[in-house]
TIFIFI-278781 format. One record per residue (C-alpha): residue number from 1; x, y, z. Coordinates in steps of 0.02 Angstrom, whole numbers. Each point is the difference from the previous one (the first is absolute). Example, Ala and Ser with C-alpha at 12.3 -4.5 7.8 and 13.67 -1.06 7.14 Angstrom:
2
<1; <615; -225; 390>>,
<2; <69; 172; -33>>,
This chain:
652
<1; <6887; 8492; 4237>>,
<2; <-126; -18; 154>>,
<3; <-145; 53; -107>>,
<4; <72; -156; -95>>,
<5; <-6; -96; 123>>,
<6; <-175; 22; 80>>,
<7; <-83; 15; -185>>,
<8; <78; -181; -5>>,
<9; <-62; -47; 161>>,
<10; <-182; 45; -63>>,
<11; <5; -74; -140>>,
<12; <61; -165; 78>>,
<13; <-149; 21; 136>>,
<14; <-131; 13; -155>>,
<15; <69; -139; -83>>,
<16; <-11; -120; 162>>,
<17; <-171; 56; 28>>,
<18; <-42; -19; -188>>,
<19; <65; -183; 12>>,
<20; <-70; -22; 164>>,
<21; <-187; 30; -55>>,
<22; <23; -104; -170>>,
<23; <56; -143; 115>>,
<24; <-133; 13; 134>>,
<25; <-138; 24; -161>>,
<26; <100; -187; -79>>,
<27; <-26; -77; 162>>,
<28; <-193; 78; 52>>,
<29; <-66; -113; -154>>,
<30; <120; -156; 55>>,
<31; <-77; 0; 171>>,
<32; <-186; 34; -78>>,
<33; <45; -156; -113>>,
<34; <67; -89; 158>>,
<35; <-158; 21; 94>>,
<36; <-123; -62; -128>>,
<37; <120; -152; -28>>,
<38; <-14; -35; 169>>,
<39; <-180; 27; -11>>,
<40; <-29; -109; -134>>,
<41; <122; -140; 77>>,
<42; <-106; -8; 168>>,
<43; <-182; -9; -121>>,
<44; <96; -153; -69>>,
<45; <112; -62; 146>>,
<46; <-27; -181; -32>>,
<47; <104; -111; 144>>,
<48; <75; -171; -76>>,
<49; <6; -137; 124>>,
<50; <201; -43; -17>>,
<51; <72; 171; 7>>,
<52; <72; 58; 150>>,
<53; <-123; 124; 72>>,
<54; <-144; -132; 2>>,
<55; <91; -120; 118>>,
<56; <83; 157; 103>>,
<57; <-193; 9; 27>>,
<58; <-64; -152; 38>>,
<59; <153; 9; 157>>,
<60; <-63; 183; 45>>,
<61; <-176; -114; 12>>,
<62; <72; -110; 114>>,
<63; <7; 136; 157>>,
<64; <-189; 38; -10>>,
<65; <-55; -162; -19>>,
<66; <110; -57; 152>>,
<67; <-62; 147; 106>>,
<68; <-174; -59; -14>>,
<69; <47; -163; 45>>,
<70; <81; 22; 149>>,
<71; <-79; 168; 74>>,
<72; <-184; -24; -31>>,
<73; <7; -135; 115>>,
<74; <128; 64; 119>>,
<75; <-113; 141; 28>>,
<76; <-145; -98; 30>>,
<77; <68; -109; 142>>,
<78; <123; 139; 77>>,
<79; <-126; 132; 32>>,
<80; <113; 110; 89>>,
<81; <109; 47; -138>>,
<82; <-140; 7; -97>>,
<83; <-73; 156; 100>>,
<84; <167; 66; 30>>,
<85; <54; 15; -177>>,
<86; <-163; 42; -93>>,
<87; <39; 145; -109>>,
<88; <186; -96; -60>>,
<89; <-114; -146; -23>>,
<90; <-122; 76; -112>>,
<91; <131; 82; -108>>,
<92; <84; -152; -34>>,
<93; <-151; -88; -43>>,
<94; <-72; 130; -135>>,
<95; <182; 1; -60>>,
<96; <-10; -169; -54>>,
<97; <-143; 15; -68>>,
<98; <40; 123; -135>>,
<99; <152; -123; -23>>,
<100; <-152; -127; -47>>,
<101; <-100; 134; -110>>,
<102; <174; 41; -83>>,
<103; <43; -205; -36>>,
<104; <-181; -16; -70>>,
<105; <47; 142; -121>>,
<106; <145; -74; -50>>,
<107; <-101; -174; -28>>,
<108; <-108; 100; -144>>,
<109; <163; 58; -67>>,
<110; <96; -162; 3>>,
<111; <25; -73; -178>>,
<112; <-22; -192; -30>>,
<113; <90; -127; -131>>,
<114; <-127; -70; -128>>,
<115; <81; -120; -118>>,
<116; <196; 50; 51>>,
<117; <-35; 207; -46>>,
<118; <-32; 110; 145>>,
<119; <-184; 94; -15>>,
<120; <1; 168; 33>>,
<121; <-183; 89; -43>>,
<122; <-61; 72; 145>>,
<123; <-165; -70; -39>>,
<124; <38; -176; -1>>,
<125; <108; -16; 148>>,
<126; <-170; 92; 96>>,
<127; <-102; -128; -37>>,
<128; <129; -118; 43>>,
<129; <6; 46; 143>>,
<130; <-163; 24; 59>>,
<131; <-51; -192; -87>>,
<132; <126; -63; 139>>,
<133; <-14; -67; 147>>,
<134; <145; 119; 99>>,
<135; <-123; 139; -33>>,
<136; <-122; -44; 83>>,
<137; <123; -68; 155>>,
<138; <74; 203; -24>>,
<139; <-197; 80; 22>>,
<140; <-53; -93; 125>>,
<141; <182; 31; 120>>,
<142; <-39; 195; -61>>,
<143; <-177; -16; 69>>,
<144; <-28; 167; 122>>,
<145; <-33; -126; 157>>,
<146; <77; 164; 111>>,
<147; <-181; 58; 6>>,
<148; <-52; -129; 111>>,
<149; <102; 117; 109>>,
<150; <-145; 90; 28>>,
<151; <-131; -115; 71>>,
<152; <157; -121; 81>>,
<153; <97; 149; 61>>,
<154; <209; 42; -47>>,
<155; <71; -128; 89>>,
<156; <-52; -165; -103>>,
<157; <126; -25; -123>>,
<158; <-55; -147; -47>>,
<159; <-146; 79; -111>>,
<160; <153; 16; -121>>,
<161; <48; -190; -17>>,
<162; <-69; 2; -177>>,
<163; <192; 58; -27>>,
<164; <43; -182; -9>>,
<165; <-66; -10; -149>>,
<166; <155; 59; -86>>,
<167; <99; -130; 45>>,
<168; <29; -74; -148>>,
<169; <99; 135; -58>>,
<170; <140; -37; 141>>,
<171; <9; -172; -61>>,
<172; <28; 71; -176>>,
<173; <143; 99; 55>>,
<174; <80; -144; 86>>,
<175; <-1; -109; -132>>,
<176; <85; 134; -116>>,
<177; <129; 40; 159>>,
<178; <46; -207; -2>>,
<179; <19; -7; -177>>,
<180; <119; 158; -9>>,
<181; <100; -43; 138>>,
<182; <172; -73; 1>>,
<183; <-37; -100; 130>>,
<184; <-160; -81; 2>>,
<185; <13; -129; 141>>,
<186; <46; 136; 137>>,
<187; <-169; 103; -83>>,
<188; <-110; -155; 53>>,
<189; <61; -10; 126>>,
<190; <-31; 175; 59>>,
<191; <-177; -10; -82>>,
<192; <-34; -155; 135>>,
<193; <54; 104; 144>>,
<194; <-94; 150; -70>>,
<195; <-168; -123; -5>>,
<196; <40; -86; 179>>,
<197; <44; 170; 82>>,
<198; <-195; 82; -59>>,
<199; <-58; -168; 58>>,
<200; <80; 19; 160>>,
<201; <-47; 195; 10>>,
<202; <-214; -55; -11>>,
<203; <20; -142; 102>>,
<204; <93; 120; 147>>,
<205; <-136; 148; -34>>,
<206; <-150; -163; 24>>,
<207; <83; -34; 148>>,
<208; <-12; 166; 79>>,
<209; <-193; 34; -46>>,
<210; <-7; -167; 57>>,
<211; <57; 28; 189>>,
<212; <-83; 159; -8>>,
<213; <-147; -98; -40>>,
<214; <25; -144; 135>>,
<215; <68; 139; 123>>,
<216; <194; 62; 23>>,
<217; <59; -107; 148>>,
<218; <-141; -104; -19>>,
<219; <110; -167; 22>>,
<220; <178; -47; -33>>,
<221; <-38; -22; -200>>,
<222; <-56; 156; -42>>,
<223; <108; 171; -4>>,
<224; <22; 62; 168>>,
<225; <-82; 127; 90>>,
<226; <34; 200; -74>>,
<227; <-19; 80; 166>>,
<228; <172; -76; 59>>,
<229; <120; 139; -83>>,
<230; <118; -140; -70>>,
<231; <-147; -46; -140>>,
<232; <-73; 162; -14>>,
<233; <109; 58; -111>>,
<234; <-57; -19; -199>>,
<235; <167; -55; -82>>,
<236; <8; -108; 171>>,
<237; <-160; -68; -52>>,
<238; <25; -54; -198>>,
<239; <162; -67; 30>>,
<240; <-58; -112; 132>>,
<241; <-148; -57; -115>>,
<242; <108; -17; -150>>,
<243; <144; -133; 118>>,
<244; <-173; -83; 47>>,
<245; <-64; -39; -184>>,
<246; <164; -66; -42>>,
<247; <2; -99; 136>>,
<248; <-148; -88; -54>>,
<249; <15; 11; -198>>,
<250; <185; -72; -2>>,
<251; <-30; -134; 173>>,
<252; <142; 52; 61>>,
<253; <2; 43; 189>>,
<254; <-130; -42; 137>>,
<255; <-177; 112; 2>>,
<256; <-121; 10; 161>>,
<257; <-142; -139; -28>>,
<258; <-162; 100; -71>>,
<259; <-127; -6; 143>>,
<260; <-162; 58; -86>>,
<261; <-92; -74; -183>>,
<262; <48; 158; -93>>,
<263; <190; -29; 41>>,
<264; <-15; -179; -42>>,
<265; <-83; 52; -169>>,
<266; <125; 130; -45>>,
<267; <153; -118; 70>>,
<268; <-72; -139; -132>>,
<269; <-3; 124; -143>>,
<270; <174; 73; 29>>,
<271; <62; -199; 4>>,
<272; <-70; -23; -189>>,
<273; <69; 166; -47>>,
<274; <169; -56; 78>>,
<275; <-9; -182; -84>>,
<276; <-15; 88; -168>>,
<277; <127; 127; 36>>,
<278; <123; -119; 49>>,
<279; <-39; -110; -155>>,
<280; <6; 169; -108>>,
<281; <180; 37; 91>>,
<282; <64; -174; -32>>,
<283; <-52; -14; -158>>,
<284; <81; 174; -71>>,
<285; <159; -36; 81>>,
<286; <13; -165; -92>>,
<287; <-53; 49; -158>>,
<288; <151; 158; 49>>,
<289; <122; -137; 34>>,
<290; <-47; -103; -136>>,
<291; <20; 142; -131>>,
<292; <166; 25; 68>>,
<293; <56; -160; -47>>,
<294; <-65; -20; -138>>,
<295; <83; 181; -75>>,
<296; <150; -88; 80>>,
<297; <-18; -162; -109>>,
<298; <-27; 115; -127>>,
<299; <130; 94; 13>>,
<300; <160; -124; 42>>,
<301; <-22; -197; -25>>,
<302; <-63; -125; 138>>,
<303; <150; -8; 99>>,
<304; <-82; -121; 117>>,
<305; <-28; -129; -142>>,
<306; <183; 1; -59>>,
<307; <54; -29; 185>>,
<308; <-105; -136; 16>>,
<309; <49; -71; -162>>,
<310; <158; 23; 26>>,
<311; <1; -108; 174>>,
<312; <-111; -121; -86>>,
<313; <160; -28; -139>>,
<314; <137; 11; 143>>,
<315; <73; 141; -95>>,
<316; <201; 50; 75>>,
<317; <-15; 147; 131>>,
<318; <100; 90; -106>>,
<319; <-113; 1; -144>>,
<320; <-128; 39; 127>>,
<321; <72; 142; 56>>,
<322; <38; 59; -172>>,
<323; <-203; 2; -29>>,
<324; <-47; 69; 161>>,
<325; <151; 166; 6>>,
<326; <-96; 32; -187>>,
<327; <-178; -7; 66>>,
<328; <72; 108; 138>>,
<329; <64; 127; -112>>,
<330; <-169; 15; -85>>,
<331; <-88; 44; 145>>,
<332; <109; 113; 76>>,
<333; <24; 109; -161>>,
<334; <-156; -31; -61>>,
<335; <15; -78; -170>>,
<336; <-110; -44; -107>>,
<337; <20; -154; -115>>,
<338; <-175; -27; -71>>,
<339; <-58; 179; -53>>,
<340; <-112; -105; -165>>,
<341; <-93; -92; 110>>,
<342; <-43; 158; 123>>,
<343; <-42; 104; -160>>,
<344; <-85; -135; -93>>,
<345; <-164; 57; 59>>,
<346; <31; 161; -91>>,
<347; <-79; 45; -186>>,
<348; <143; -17; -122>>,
<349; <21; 182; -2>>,
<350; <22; 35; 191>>,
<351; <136; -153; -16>>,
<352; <94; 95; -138>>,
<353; <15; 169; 75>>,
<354; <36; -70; 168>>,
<355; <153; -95; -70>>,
<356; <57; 131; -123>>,
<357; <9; 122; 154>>,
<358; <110; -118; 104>>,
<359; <101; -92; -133>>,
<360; <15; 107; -155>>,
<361; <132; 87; 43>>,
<362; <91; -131; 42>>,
<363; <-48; -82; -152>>,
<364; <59; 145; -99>>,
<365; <177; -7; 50>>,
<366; <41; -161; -97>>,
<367; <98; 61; -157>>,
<368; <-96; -146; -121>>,
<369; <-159; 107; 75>>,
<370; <40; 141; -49>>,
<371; <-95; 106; -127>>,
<372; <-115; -136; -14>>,
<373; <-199; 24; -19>>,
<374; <-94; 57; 168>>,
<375; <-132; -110; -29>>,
<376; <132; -169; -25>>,
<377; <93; 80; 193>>,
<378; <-189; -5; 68>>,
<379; <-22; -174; -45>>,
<380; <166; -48; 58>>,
<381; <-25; 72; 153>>,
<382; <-147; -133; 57>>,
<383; <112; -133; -44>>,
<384; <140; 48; 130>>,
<385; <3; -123; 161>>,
<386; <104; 52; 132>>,
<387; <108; -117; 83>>,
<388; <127; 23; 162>>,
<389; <162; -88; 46>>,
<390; <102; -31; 139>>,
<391; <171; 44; 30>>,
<392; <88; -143; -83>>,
<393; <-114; -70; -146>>,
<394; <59; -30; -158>>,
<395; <-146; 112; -109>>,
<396; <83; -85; -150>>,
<397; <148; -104; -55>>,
<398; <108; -31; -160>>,
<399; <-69; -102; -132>>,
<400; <-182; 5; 66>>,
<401; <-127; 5; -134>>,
<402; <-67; 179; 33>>,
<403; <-183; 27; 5>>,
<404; <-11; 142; 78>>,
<405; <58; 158; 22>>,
<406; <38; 121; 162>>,
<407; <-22; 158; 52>>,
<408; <87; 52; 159>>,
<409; <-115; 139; 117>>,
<410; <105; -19; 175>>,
<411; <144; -94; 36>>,
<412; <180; -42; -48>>,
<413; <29; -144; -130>>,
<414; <198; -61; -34>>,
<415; <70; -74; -171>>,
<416; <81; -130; 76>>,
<417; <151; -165; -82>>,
<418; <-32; -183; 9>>,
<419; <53; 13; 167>>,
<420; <-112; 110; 86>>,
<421; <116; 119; 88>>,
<422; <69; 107; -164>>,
<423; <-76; 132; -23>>,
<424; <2; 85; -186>>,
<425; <-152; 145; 39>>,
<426; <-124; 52; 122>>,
<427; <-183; 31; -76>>,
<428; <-122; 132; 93>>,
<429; <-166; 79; 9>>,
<430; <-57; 21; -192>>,
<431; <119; -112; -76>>,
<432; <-68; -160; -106>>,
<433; <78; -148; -69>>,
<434; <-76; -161; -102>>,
<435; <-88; 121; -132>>,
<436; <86; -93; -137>>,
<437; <-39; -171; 53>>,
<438; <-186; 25; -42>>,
<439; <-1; 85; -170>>,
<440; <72; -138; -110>>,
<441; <113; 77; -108>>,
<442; <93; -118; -137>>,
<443; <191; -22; -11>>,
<444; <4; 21; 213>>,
<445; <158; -95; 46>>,
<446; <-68; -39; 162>>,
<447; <-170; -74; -73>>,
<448; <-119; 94; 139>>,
<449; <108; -55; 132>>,
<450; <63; 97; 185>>,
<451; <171; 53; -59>>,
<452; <47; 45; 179>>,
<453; <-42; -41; 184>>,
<454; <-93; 138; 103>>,
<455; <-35; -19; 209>>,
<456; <-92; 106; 112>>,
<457; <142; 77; 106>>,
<458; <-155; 71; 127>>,
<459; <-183; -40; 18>>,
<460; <-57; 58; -200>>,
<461; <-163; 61; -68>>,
<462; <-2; -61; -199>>,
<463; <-143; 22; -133>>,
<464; <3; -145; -116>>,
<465; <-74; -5; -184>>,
<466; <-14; -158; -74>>,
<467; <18; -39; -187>>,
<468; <-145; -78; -31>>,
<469; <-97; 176; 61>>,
<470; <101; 87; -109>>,
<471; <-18; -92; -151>>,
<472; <-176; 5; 38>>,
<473; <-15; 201; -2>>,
<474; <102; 21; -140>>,
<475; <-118; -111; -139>>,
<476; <-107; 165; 11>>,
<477; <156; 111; -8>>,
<478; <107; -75; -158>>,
<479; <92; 172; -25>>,
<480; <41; -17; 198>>,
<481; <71; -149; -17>>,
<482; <106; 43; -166>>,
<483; <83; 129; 126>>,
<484; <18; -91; 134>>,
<485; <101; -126; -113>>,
<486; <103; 121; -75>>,
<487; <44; 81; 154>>,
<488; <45; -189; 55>>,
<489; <108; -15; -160>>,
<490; <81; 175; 52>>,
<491; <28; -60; 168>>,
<492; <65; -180; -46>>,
<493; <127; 75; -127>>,
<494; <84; 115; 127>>,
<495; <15; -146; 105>>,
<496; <71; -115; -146>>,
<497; <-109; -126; 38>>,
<498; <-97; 9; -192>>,
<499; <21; -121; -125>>,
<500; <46; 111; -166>>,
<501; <-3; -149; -122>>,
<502; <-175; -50; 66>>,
<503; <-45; 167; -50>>,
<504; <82; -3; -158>>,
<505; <-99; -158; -64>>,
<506; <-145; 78; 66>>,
<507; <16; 136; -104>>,
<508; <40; -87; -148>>,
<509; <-134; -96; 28>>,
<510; <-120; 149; 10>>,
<511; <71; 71; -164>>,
<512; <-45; -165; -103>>,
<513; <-167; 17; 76>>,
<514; <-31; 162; -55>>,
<515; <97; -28; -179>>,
<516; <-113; -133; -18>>,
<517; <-154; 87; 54>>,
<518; <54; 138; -124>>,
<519; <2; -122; -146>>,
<520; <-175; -64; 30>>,
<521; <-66; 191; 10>>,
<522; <101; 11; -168>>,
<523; <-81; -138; -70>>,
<524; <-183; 38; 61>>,
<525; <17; 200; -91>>,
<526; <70; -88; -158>>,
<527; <-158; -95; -11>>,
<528; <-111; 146; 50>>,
<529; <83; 111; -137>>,
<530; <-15; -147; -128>>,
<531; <-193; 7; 34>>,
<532; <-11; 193; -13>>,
<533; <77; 4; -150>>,
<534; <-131; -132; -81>>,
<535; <-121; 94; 60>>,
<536; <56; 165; -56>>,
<537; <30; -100; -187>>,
<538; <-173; -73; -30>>,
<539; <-84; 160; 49>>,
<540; <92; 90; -143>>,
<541; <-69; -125; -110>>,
<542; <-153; 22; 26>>,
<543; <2; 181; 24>>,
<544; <59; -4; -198>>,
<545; <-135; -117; -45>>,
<546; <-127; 85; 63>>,
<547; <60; 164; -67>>,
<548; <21; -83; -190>>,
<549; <-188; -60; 23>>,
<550; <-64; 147; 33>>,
<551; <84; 86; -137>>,
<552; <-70; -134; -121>>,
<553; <-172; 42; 66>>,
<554; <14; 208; -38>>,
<555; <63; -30; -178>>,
<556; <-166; -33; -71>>,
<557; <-81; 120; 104>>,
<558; <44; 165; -98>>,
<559; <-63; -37; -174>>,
<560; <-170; -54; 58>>,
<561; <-5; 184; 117>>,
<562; <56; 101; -140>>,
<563; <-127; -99; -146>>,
<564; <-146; 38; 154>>,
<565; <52; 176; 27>>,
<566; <-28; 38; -173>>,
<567; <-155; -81; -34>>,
<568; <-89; 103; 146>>,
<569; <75; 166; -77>>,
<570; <-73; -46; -174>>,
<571; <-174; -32; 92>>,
<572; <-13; 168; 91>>,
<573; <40; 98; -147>>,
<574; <-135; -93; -100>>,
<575; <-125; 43; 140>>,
<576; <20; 186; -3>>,
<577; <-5; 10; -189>>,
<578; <-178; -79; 24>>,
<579; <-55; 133; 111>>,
<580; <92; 118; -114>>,
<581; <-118; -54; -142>>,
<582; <-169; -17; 56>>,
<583; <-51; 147; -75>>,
<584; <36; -28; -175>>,
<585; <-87; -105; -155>>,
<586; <-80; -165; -31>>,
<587; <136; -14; -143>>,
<588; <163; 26; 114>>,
<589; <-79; -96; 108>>,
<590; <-6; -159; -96>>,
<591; <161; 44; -40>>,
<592; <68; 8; 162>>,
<593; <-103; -176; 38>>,
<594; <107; -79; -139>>,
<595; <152; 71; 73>>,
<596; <-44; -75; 164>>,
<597; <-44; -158; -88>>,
<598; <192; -5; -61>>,
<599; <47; 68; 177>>,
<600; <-73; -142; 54>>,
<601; <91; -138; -82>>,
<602; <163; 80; 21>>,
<603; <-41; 16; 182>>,
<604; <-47; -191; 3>>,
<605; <139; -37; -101>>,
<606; <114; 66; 130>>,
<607; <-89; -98; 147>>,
<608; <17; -148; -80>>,
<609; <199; 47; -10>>,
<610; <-19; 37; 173>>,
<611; <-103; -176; 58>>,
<612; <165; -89; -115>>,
<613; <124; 111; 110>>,
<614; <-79; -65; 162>>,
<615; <-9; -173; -73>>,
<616; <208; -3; -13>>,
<617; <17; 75; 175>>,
<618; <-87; -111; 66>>,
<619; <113; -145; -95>>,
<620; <162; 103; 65>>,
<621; <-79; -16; 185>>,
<622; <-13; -187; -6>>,
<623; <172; -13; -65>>,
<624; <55; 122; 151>>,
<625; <-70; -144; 110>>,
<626; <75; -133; -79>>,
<627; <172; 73; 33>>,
<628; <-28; 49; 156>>,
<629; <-38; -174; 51>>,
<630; <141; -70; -81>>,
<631; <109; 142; 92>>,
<632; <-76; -33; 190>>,
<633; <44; -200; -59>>,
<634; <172; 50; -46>>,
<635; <27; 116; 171>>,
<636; <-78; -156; 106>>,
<637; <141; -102; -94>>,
<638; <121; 117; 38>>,
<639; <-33; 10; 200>>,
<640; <-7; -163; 7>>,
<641; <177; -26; -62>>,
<642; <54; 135; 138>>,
<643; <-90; -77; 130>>,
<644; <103; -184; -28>>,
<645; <160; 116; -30>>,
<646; <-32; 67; 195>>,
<647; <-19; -147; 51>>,
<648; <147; -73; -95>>,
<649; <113; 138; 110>>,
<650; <-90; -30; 152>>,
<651; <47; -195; -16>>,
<652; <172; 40; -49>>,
């Protein structure tokens, strides 16, 4: 039993092992195949412009670009960081540099739309490239200005301001940002304090070269002097120069009077900056504000021109009130009554799948809707306006001419008497009423009228459809609308509200129709078959004329081929006694010649027979023609007669 046991063991172990090795050999070509895929994919890696990765990119651009822009500078001015933090300063800056070699690869490898389809040979988006001007802008910032380091010495960053150059990508990247973005009047926003804080920054780091120029301490404008330990300090230092450029660029706040020309000159240039920022700062925030209300007016109707028409008319305060609590309630729950006129902008398409995601399912839930066409709910679902009442209003009343239908999507609707306080049922979310109103169906008791009253018990959202929308869709859907009418007719006889001897003359009066239509079918075969048969009769005729013709014409024909037959084997018998007796006498020879001579005359004897025989065929022939004549006369006659008889039955 144990030597059972371990020969199983073994056996197991080989088995594992066997499978083991089959499965690493399945995968070794998998990963082989996975490598040279990859492989391939980066020779082709082609980058379209509106995927993800490519504006993930241009943001990643965004840091380099900004580090240039605010560092080169800072360097320049502060020199004391600068030889402080050399080495960190250097790796940054080679650091984004490769960040510029890698976005210039990515420019040769960016496809391109040419007439709506996305170009993706290598070759053409190359020259592309290189025929615009961004690559030229992308050289020239990737120009190796660091070797000036050499003659200039390590600590002049600004041999690297060709970096600038790029800047243009960072605007790209914004743009993309501000059109993405759910909220794009906070972005500008935070794009103009982006802008005015890197204005700020240069003006603060001019300031400081500046003083350093004039002479720290020099006089009360300039920054004070670094040997007193409360300004010798470097973050000491760029914060006060940064409070002192906004001081000037936003004229807010007293400065010290400039003393000398160069303050005076850089005091004047900082006031044109600042009257350009301010108009730049003013000018966003309106157009901010501005966009506001407008999405606003957009969104909910000008309450301010109801209020003032309202005081204009000397409307009750209680009607007033009534208006304002509903504009109210739009605001605060954020309700939107005019989604066609935000969406109008939209390509038909956009519009559709928009409205099929929000409304279709309500849509869907109306029985009369049901197991209809997808493309008949997808035009429906453009035509649905949604509406909202307050607690209290009368959504529709008994005996109204109904011309629309509703939908409820949030609310509580009651079936209410004559009186307004009985209730008979309580409609909710996805319930729908008025859908028979608009499908004019004959023998309805109520003639397309509200059979019942229904209020708004709370503040309601409703969908309407109207029947003139309807009516419109379905003359490109007739076997939509013959269900939607019989589901009506369904509907109407449960409710006993069908007229059955309306629909018993109707279909009485569709049976004569199609009685009647039968007859004239009837009548138009009858004369089709008469015609066939006419047809079919004077063919036969003269299929048996022309058969009796020709059998005129043959009878002649076999005397004359057996009197010519003969003839020619008389001849060739004659011609080989002649060669037979060439060889004999004079004597027999004469006789044979008188022979021939009576030969002769029999033989012309019997062509003159034969000339008499053709003579009489040719008589029979003429007489063949006569009667045919006389029988094509007899068979125009004859279809004559059966042309007046059709017509006789047609007039009859």
């Amino acid at each position: 039993m144990n030597m059972n046991r371990w020969t199983r063991l073994f056996t197991w172990q080989r088995m594992n092992k066997n499978g083991e090795e089959e499965e690493n050999k399945e995968q070794e070509p998998k990963e082989k195949k996975k490598d040279e895929t990859t492989k391939l994919n980066w020779k082709e890696w082609i980058i379209d412009p509106s995927e993800e990765f490519y504006y993930t990119w241009l943001q990643i651009m965004i840091l380099p670009i900004c580090y240039n822009w605010v560092i080169i500078i800072f360097r320049t001015c502060f020199y004391a960081i600068e030889e402080k933090f050399v080495a960190t300063w250097l790796t940054l800056d080679y650091i984004c540099d490769l960040f510029y070699v890698l976005d210039t690869v990515i420019g040769f490898r960016t496809a391109f739309l040419e007439q709506g389809i996305l170009v993706r040979d290598l070759s053409l988006l190359k020259k592309r490239y290189m025929r615009s001007s961004r690559f030229k802008w992308d050289i020239a910032s990737l120009l190796p200005t660091d070797l000036l380091y050499l003659n200039l010495g390590i600590h002049t960053p600004l041999v690297r301001v060709n970096r600038f150059l790029r800047t243009g990508r960072m605007n790209e990247a914004l743009d993309r940002m501000e059109t993405r973005t759910s909220y794009p009047n906070t972005f500008r926003v935070a794009k103009l304090m982006l802008y005015i804080f890197v204005l700020i920054h240069w003006n603060a780091c001019v300031y400081f070269s500046l003083s350093n120029y004039i002479g720290f301490g020099a006089d009360p404008w300039v920054y004070p002097n670094i040997s007193d330990p409360d300004f010798a300090a470097t973050r000491r230092q760029y914060f006060y120069c940064f409070w002192f450029s906004t001081l000037i660029l936003t004229t807010v706040g007293d400065t010290p009077p400039p003393e000398r020309e160069e303050e005076y000159l850089f005091l004047v240039a900082d006031m044109l900056i600042a009257v350009l920022v301010f108009a730049s700062v003013v000018g966003s925030m309106g157009d901010v504000i501005s966009s506001l209300r407008d999405r606003d007016n957009v969104f909910f109707p000008n309450h301010e021109l109801v209020k003032g028409y309202l005081r204009s008319r000397r409307i009750s305060k209680e009607l007033q009130k009534r208006v304002n609590d509903w504009y109210q309630h739009l605001h605060i729950n954020k309700k939107i009554t005019r989604e066609n006129e935000i969406l109008q902008h939209l390509p038909t398409t956009l519009q559709t799948a928009i409205a099929v995601s929000v409304h279709l399912p309500t849509l869907s839930k109306v029985t009369i809707f049901q197991n209809c066409e997808t493309s008949l709910l997808e035009q429906l679902v453009l035509k649905l306006t949604p509406q909202v009442y307050s607690p209290g209003e009368y959504v529709c009343k008994k005996g109204d001419v109904g011309h629309e239908m509703y939908i409820i999507k949030e609310g509580k609707l009651a079936v209410v008497a004559d009186d307004g306080v009985t209730q008979f049922a309580v409609l909710g979310e996805g319930n729908f009423f008025g859908e028979i109103s608009i499908l004019n169906i004959k023998g309805n008791k109520s003639g397309n009228r509200r059979t019942a009253n229904i209020r708004s018990i709370g503040y309601s959202d409703l969908f309407s459809l109207s029947k003139e929308d309807l009516t419109e869709t379905l003359l490109e859907y007739p076997a939509a609308k013959r269900l939607l009418e019989e589901k009506g007719h369904q509907i109407l006889t449960k409710m006993g509200m069908l007229e059955e001897t309306d629909e018993r003359e109707g279909e009485v009066e569709k049976t004569e129709d199609k009685v009647k239509r039968l007859e004239a079918s009837l009548e138009a075969l009858q004369t089709k078959l008469a015609r066939l048969i006419a047809e079919l009769e004077s063919t036969a005729r003269k299929m048996m004329q022309r058969v009796e013709q020709l059998e005129l014409q043959t009878e002649g024909w076999e005397g004359i081929v057996a009197e010519g037959a003969q003839g020619e084997i008389e001849e060739r018998e004659k011609v080989k006694e002649r060669e037979i007796g060439d060889g004999k006498g004079e004597g027999e020879v004469e006789g044979e010649g008188e022979k021939e001579d009576e030969e002769e005359t029999v033989v012309e004897g019997e062509r003159g027979e034969g000339d008499g025989g053709e003579e009489s065929l040719g008589e029979k022939e003429k007489n063949a023609g006569v009667n045919d004549k006389s029988e094509k006369e007899k068979e125009e006659k004859g279809e004559e007669q059966i042309k007046t008889e059709t017509k006789d039955q047609k007039r009859d």
